[in-house]
C-alpha positions as a LaTeX table, in Angstrom:
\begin{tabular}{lrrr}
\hline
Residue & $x$ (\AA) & $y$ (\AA) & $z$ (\AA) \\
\hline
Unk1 & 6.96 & $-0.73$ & 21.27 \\
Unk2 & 4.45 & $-3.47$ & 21.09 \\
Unk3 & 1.22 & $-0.60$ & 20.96 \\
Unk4 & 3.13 & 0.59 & 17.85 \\
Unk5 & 3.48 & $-2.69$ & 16.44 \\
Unk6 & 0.10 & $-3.25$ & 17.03 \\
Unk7 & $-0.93$ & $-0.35$ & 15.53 \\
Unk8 & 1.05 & $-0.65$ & 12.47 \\
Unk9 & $-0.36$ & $-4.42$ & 11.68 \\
Unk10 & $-4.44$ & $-3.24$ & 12.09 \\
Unk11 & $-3.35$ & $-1.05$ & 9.54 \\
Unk12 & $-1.31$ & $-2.74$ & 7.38 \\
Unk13 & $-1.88$ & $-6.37$ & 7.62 \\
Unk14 & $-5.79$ & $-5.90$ & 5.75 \\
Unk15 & $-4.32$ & $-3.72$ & 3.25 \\
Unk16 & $-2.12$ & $-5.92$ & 1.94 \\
Unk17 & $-4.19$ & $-8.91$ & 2.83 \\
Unk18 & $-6.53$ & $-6.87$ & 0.30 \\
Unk19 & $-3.63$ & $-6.41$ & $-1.95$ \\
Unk20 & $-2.65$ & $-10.02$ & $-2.09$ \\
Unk21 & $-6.32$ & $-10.88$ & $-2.89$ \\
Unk22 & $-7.96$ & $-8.86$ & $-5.52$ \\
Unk23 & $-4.35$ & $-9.17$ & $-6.97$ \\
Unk24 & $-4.84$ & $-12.86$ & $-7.41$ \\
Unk25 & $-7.65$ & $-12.30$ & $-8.96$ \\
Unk26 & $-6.61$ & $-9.77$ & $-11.87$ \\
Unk27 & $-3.24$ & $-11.96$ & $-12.61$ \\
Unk28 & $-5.98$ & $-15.32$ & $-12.96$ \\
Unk29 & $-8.32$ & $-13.21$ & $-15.74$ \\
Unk30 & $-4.77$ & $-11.96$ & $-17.12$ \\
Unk31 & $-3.36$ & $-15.80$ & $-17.50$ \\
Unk32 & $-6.97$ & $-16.49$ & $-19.27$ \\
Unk33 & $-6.13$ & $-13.59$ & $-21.69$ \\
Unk34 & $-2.80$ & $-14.81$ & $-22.60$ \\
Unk35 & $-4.04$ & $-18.19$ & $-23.08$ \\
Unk36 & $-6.93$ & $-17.10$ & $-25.17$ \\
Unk37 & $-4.81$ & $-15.72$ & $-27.37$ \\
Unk38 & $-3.54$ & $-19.65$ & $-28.48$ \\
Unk39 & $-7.08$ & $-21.30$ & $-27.39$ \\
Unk40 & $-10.33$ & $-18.93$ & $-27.84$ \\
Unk41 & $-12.53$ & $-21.11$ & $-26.14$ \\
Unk42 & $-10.49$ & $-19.46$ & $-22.65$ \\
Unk43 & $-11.78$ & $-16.41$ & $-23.50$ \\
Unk44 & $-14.29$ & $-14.80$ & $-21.04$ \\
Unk45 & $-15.68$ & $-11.04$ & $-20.44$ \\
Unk46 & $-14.67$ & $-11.12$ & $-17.30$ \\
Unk47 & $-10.48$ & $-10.82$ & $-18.72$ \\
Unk48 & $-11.23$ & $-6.75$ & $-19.85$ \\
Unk49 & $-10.90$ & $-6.65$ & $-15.32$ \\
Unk50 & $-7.81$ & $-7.90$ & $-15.48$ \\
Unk51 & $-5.52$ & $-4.23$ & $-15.39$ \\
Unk52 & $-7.94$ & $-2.51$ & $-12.99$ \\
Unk53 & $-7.77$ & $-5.35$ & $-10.59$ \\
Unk54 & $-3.76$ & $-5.85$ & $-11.02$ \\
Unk55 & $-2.82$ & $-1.78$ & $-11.08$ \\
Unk56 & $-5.62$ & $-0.25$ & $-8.87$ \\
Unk57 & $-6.46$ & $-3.23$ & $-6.60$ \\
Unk58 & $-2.84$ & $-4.99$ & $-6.22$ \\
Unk59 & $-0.93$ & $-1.84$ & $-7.09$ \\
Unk60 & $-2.46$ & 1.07 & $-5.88$ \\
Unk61 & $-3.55$ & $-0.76$ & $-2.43$ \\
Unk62 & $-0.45$ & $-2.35$ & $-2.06$ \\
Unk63 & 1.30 & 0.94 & $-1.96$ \\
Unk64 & $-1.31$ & 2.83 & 0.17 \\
Unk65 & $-1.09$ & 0.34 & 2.63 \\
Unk66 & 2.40 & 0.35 & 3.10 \\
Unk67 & 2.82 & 4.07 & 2.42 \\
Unk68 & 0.19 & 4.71 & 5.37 \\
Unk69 & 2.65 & 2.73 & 7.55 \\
Unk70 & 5.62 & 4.39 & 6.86 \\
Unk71 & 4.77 & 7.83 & 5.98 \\
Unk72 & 4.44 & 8.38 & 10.02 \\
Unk73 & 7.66 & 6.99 & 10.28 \\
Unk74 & 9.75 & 9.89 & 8.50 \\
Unk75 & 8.22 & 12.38 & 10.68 \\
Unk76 & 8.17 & 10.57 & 14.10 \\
Unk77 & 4.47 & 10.45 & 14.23 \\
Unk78 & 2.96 & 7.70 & 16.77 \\
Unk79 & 1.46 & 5.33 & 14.48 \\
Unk80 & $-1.53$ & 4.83 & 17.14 \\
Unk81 & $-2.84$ & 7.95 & 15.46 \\
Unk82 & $-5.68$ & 7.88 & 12.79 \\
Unk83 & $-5.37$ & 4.11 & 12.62 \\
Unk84 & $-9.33$ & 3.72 & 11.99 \\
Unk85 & $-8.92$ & 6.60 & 9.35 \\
Unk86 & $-6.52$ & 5.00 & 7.62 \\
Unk87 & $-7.90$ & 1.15 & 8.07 \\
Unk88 & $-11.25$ & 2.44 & 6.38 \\
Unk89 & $-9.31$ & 4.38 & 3.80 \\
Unk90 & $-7.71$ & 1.28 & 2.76 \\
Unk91 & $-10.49$ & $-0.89$ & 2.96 \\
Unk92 & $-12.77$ & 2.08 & 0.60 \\
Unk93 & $-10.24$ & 1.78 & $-1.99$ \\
Unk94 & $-9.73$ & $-1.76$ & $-2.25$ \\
Unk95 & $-13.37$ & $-2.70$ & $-1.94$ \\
Unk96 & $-14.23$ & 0.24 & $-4.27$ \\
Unk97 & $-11.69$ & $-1.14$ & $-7.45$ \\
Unk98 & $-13.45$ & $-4.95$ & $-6.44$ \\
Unk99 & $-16.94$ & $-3.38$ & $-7.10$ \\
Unk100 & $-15.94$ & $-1.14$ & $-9.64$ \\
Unk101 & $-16.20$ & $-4.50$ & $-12.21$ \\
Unk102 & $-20.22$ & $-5.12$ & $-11.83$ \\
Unk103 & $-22.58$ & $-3.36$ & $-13.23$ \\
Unk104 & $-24.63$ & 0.15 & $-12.81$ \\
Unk105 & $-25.09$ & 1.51 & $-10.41$ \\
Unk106 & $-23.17$ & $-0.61$ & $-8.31$ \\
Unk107 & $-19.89$ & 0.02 & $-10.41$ \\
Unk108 & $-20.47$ & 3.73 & $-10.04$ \\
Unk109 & $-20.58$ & 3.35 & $-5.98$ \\
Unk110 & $-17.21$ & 1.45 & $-6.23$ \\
Unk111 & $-15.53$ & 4.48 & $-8.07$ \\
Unk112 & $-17.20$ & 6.26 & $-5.69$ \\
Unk113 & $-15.51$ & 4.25 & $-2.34$ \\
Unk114 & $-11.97$ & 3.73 & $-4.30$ \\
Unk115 & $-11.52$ & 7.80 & $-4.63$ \\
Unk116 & $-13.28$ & 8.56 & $-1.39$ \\
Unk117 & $-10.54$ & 6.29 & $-0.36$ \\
Unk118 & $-7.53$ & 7.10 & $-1.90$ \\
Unk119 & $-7.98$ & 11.14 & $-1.84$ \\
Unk120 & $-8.65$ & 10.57 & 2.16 \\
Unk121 & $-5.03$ & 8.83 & 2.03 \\
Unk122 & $-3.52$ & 11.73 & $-0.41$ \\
Unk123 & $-5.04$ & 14.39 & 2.58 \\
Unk124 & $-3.46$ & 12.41 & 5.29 \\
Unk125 & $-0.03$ & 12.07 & 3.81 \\
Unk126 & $-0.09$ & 15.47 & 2.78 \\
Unk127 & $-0.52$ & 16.15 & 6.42 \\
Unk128 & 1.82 & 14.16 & 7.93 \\
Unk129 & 4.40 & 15.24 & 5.85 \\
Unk130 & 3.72 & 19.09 & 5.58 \\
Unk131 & 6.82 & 21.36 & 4.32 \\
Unk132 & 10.36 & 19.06 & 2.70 \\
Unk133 & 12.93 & 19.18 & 5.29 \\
Unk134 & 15.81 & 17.40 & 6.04 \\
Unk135 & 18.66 & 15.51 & 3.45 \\
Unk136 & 16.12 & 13.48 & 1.76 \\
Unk137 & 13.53 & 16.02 & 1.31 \\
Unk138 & 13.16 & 16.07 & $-2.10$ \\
Unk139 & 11.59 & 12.77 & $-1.71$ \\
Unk140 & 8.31 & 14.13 & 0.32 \\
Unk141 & 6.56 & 15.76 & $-2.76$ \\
Unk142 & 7.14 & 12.58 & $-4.62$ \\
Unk143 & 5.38 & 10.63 & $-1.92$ \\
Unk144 & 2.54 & 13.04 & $-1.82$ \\
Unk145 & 2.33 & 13.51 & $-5.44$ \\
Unk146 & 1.75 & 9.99 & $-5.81$ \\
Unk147 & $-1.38$ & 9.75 & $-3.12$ \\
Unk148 & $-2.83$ & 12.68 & $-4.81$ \\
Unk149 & $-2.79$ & 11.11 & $-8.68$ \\
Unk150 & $-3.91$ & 8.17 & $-7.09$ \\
Unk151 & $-6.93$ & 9.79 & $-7.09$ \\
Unk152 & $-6.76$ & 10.95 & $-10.01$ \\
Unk153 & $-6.49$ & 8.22 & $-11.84$ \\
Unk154 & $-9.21$ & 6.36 & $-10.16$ \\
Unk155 & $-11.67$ & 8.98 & $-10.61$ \\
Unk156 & $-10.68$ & 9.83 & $-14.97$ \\
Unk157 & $-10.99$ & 5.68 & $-15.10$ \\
Unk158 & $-14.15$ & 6.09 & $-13.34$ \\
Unk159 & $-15.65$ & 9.03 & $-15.58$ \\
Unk160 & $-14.46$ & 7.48 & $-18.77$ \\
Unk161 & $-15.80$ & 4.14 & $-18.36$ \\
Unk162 & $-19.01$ & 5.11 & $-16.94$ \\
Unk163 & $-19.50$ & 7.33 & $-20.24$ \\
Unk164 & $-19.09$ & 4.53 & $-22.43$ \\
Unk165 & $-15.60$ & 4.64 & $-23.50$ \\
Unk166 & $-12.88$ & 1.86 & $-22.75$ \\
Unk167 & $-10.47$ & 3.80 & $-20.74$ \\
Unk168 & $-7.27$ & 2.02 & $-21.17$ \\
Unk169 & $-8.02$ & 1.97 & $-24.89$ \\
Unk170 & $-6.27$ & 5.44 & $-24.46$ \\
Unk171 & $-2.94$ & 5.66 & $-24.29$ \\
Unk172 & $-3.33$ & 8.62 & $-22.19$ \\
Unk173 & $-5.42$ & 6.78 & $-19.42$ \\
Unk174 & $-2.62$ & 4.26 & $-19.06$ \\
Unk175 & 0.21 & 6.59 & $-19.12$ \\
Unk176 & $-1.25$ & 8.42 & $-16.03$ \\
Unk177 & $-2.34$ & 5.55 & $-14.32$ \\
Unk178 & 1.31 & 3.32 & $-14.23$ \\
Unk179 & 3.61 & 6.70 & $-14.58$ \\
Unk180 & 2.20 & 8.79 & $-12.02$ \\
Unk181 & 1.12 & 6.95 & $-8.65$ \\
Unk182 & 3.28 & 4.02 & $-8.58$ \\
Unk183 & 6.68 & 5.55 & $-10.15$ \\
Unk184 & 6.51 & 8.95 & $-8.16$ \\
Unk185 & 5.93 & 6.82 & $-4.65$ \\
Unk186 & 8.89 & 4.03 & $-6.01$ \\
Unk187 & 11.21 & 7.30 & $-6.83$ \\
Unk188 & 10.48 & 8.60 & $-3.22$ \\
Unk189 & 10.84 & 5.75 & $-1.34$ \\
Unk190 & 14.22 & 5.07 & $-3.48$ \\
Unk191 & 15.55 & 8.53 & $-2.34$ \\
Unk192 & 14.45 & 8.00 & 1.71 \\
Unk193 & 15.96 & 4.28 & 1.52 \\
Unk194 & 18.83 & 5.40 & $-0.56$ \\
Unk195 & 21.57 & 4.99 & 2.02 \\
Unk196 & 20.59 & 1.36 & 2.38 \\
Unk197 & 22.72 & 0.62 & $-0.22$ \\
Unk198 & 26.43 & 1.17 & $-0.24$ \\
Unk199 & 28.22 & 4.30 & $-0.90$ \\
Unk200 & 26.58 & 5.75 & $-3.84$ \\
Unk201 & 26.64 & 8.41 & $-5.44$ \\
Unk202 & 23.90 & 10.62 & $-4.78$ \\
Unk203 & 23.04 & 13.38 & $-6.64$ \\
Unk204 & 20.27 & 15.92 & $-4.45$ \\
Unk205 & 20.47 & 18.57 & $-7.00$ \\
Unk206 & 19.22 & 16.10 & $-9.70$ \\
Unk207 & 16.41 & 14.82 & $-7.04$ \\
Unk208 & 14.38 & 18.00 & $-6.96$ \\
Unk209 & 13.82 & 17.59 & $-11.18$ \\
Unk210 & 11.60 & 15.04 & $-10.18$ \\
Unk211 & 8.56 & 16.35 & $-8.90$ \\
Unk212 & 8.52 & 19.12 & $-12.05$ \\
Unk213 & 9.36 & 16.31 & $-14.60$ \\
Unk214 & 6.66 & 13.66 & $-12.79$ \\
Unk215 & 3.55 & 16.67 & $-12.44$ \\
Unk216 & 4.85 & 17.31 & $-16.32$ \\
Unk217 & 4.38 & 13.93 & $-17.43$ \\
Unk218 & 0.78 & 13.07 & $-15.64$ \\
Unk219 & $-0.39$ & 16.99 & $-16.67$ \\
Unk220 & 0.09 & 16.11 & $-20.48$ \\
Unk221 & $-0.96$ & 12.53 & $-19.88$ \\
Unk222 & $-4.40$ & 13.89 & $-18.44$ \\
Unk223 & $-4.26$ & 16.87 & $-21.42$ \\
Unk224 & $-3.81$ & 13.96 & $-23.62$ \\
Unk225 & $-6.85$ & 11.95 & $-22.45$ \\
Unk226 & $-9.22$ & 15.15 & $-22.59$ \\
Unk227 & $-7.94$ & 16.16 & $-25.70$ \\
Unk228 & $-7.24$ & 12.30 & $-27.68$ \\
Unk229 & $-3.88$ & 14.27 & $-28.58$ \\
Unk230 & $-1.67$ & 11.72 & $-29.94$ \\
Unk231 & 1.33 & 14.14 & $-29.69$ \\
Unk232 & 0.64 & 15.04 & $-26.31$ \\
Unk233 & 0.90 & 11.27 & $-25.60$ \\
Unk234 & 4.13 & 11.18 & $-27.41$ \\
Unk235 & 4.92 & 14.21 & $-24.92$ \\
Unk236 & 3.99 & 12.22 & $-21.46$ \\
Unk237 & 5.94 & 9.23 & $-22.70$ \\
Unk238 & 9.39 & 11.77 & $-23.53$ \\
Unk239 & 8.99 & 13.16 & $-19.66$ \\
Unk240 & 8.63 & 10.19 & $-18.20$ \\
Unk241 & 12.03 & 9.00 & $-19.95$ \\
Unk242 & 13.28 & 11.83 & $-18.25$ \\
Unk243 & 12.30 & 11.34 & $-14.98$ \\
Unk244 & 13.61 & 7.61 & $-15.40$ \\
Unk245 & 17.03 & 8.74 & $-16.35$ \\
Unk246 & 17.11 & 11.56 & $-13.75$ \\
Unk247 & 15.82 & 9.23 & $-11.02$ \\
Unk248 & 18.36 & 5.80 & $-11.73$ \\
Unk249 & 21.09 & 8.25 & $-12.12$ \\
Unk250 & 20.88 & 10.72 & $-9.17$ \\
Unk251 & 20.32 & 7.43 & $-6.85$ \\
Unk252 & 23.23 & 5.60 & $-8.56$ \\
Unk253 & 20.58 & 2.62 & $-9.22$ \\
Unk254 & 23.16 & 0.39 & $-10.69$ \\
Unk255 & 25.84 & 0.58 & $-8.22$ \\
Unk256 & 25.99 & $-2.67$ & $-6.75$ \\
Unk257 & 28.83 & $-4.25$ & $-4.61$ \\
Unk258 & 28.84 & $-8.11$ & $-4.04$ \\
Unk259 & 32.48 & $-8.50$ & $-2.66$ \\
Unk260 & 35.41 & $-6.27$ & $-1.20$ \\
Unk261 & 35.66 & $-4.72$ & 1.84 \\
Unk262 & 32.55 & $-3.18$ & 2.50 \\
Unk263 & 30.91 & $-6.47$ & 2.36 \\
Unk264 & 33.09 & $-8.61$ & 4.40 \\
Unk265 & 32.83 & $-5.50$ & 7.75 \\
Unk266 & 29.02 & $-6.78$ & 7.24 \\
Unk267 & 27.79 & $-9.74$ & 9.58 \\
Unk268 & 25.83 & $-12.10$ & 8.12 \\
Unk269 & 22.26 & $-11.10$ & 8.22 \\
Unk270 & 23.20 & $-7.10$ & 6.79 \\
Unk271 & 25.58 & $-8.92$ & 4.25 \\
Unk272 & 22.27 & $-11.46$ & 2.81 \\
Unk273 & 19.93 & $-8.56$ & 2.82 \\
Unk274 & 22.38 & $-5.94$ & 1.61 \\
Unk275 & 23.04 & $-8.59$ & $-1.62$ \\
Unk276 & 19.34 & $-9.63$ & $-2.14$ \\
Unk277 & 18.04 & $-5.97$ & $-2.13$ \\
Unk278 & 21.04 & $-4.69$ & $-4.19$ \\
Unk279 & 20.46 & $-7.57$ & $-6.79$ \\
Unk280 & 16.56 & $-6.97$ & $-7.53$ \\
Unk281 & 16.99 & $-2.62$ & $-7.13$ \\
Unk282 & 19.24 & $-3.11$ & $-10.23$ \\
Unk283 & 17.39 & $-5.43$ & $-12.06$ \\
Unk284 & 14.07 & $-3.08$ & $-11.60$ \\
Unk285 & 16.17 & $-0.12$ & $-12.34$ \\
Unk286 & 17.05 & $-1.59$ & $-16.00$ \\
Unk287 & 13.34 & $-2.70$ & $-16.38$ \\
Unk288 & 12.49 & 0.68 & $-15.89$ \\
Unk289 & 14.72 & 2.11 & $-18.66$ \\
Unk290 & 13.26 & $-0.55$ & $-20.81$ \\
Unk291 & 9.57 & 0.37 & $-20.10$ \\
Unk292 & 9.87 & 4.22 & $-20.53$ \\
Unk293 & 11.90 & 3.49 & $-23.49$ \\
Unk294 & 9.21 & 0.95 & $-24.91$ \\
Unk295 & 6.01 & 3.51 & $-23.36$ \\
Unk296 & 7.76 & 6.62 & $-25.83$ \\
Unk297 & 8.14 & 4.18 & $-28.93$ \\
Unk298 & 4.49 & 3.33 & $-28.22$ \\
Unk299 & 2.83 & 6.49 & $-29.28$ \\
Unk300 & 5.28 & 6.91 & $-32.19$ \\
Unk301 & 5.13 & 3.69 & $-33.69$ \\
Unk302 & 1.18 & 4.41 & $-33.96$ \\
Unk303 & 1.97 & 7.42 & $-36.10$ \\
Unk304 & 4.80 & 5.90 & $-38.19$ \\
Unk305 & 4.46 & 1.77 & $-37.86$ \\
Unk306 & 0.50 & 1.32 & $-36.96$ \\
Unk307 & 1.21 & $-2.76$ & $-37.07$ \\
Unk308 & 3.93 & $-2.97$ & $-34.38$ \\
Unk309 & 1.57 & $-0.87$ & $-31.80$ \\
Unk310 & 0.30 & $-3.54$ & $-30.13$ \\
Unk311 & 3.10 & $-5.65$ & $-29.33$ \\
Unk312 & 5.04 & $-2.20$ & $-27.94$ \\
Unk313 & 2.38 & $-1.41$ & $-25.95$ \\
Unk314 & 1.74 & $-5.10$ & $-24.74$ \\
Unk315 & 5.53 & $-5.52$ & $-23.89$ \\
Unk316 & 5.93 & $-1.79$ & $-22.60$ \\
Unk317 & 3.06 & $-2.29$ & $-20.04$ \\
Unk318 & 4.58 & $-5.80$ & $-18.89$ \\
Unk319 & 8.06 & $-4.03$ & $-18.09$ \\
Unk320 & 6.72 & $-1.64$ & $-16.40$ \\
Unk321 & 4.11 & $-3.56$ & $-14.20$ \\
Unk322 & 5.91 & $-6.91$ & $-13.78$ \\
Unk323 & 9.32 & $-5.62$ & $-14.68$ \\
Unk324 & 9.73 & $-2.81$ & $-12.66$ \\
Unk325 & 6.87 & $-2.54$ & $-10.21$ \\
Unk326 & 6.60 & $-6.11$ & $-9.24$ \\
Unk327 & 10.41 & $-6.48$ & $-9.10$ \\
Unk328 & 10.53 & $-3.01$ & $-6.49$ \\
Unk329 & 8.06 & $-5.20$ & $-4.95$ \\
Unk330 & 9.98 & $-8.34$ & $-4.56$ \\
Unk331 & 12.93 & $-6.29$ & $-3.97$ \\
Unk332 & 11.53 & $-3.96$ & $-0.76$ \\
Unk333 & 8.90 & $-6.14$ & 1.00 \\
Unk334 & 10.89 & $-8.92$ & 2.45 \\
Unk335 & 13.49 & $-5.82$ & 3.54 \\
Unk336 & 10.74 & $-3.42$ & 4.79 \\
Unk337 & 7.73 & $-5.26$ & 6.05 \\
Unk338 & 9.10 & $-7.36$ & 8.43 \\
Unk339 & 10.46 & $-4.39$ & 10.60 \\
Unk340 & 7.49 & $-2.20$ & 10.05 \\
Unk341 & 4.92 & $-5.19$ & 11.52 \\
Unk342 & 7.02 & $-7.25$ & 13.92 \\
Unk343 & 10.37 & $-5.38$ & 14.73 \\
Unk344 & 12.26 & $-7.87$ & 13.41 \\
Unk345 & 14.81 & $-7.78$ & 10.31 \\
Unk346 & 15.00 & $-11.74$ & 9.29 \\
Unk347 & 16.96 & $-12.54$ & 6.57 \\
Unk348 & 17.46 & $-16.64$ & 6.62 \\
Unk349 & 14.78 & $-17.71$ & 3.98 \\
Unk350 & 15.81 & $-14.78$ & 1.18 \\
Unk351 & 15.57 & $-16.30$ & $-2.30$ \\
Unk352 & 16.55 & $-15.30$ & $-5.85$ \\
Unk353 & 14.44 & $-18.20$ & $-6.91$ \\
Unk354 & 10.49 & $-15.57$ & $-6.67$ \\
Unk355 & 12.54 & $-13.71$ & $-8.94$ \\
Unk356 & 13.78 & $-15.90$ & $-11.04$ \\
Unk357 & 10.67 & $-17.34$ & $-12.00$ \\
Unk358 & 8.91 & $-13.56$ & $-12.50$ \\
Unk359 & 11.57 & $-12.54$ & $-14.94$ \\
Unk360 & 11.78 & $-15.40$ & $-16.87$ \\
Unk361 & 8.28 & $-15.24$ & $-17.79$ \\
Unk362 & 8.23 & $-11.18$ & $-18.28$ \\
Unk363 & 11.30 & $-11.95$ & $-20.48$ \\
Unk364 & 9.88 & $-14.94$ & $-22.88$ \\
Unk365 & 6.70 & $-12.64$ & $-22.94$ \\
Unk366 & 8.22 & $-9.40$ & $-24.18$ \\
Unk367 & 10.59 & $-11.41$ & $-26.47$ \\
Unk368 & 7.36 & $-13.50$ & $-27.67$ \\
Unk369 & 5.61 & $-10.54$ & $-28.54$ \\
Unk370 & 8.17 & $-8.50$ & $-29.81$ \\
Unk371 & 9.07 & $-11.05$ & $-32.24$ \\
Unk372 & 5.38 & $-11.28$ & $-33.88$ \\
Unk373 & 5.91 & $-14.98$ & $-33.45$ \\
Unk374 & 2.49 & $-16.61$ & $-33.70$ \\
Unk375 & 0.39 & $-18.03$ & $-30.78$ \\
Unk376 & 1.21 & $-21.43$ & $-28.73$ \\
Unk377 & $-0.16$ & $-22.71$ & $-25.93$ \\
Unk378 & 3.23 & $-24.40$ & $-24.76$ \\
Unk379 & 4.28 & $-20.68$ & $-24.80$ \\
Unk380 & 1.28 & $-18.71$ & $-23.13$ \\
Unk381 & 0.94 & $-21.60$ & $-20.78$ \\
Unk382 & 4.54 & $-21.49$ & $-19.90$ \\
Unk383 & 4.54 & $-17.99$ & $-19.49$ \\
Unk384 & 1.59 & $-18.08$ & $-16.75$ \\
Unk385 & 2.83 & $-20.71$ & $-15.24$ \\
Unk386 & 6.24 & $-19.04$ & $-14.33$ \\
Unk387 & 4.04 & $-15.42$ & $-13.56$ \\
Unk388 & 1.97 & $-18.23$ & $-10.79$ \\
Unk389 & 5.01 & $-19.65$ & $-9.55$ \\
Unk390 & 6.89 & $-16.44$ & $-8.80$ \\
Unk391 & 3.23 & $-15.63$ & $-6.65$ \\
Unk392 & 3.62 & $-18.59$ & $-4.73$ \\
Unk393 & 7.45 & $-18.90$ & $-4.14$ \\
Unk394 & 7.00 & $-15.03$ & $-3.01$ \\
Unk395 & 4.26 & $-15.69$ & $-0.69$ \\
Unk396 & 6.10 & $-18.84$ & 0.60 \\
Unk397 & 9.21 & $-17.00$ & 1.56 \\
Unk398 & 7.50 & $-13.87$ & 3.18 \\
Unk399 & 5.86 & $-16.80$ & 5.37 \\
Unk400 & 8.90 & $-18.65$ & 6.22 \\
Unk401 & 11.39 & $-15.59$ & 6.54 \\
Unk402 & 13.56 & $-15.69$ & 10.46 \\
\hline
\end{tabular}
């Protein structure tokens, strides 16, 4: 037990170490953005980093660093094997996205090391997952689905900023960067941890859509970005909404039970952790139906309302990043990563209070730009300020959990 450990942390610990890091760093040039927007003289070149380093060097490394954990898992594989492969996989990708934001040639050799590393990662999931079987099947092309665009994504950003052109200037580029890696591995890892939650209803017929809808929507996202096809961005946005619907209602996302009998049969530690994890899985559930419902009036508001563009796209990239992805975050790691590295499932030191703080700010942001109301630094201040704080309370309470 304590080899597997072992092996588990060399591989996960750096990853997310990584993560945590280079994470830090994109949300710091982000708060500079937003408060640039009320005081210029914040600005700095450096802010055009911040995405890449928040999606491909929190995001993306975050989830390959977990995934490469507990992938093995579902299939019984020792996790003593490949550790090295996977360390240096990890370590490729998030040293590859860190690089990626100097200059030629150097920037080239990070895109280089961040797909070396991620389609290494896509190979060995592949692998260690071979043919669906079991229940929760359905869930295994999701998972390697998401490795695979992963590498995709890294390598189109790669091509289209080394040729000049700003690559999340197209809406394509940033539809198949947040809609395909990180929403195909959240879907799968919903449908393998489903029967965490209590009694719901789950739909396995309605499962198996995913994959089709999810290779749909990142096939006419990439078509899109070839192409410059504003319909066929329109079209990636529409199956994504989809997939959304299909996913929170086949896993019953918004079935949530805080009292009754089910609860009080549960001790004390399954009862906290049952009623924190329930409590954020909703709350990122109806941040996702917000975001692909924002990410499709995106593309159509640039045909039909060219002067609201910008504040959809700027509120449906913060629902989906910091409302969805960052809540799955908050609402997994403090359940998952504590058994996966030490064996242990703590739950005294659980707090609502991380995500408090993160949707407070994603909500007076989104509302804030939604409304066209003009710039204020009490506002864009405030805002980063509660983004920071939900970073350090988070942090804090991994630390302290028992």
């Amino acid at each position: 037990m304590r080899e597997r450990l072992s092996a588990d942390r060399r591989v996960a610990i750096p990853g997310i170490a990584l993560a945590t890091l280079t994470g830090l760093a994109g949300v710091f040039l982000g708060a500079l953005w937003l408060l640039s927007i009320s005081n210029p003289q914040l600005s700095t070149a450096y802010v055009i980093h911040h995405p890449k380093l928040v999606l491909y060097g929190f995001v993306y490394t975050f989830i390959a660093s977990v995934a490469s954990v507990l992938v093995p898992r579902f299939r019984d594989i020792p996790p003593e094997q490949n550790v090295r492969l996977r360390q240096v996989s990890i370590v490729l990708l998030a040293g590859g996205v860190a690089l990626s934001i100097t200059v030629y040639p150097f920037n080239l050799l990070g895109y280089l090391s961040a797909f070396s590393g991620a389609l290494v990662l896509a190979v060995h999931t592949a692998k260690v997952l071979g043919r669906p079987k079991g229940w929760l099947a359905p869930a295994d092309p999701l998972i390697v689905l998401s490795m695979v665009l992963m590498a995709v994504a890294i390598a189109v950003h790669g091509w289209l900023e080394l040729s000049g052109v700003s690559p999340f200037l197209r809406e394509g580029m940033l539809q198949l960067a947040l809609y395909g890696a990180p929403a195909s591995m959240i879907f799968g890892i919903g449908i393998k941890t489903v029967r965490f939650r209590i009694n719901p209803t789950m739909r396995r017929d309605l499962w198996w859509m995913l994959t089709p809808t999810q290779l749909l929507t990142s096939s006419t996202a990439l078509a899109a970005i070839v192409s410059g096809s504003q319909p066929l961005e329109t079209l990636s946005s529409t199956f994504f909404l989809a997939s959304s619907v299909l996913w929170v209602f086949s896993v019953d996302a918004f079935r949530r039970i805080p009292s009754g009998l089910w609860i009080s049969r549960m001790d004390e530690r399954d009862r906290a952790r049952y009623l924190y994890f329930s409590m954020l899985y909703v709350i990122a559930s109806a941040w996702l139906l917000a975001a692909s419902t924002l990410g499709l009036l995106t593309p159509l508001s640039r045909l039909t309302y060219p002067t609201a563009w910008y504040y959809l796209r700027d509120s449906f990239i913060h629902s989906f990043t910091v409302g969805f992805i960052a809540n799955m975050i908050l609402a997994y790691s403090p359940i998952i990563l504590p058994s996966l590295l030490s064996g242990r499932t703590p739950y005294i030191g659980l707090s609502y209070l991380p995500a408090i703080m993160l949707n407070t700010g994603n909500i007076a942001r989104i509302a804030w730009f939604l409304s066209g109301a003009s710039p204020e630094t009490i506002i864009t201040a405030g805002i980063s300020l509660l983004y920071f704080s939900s970073i350090g309370l988070t942090l804090a309470m991994m630390h302290r959990l028992r």
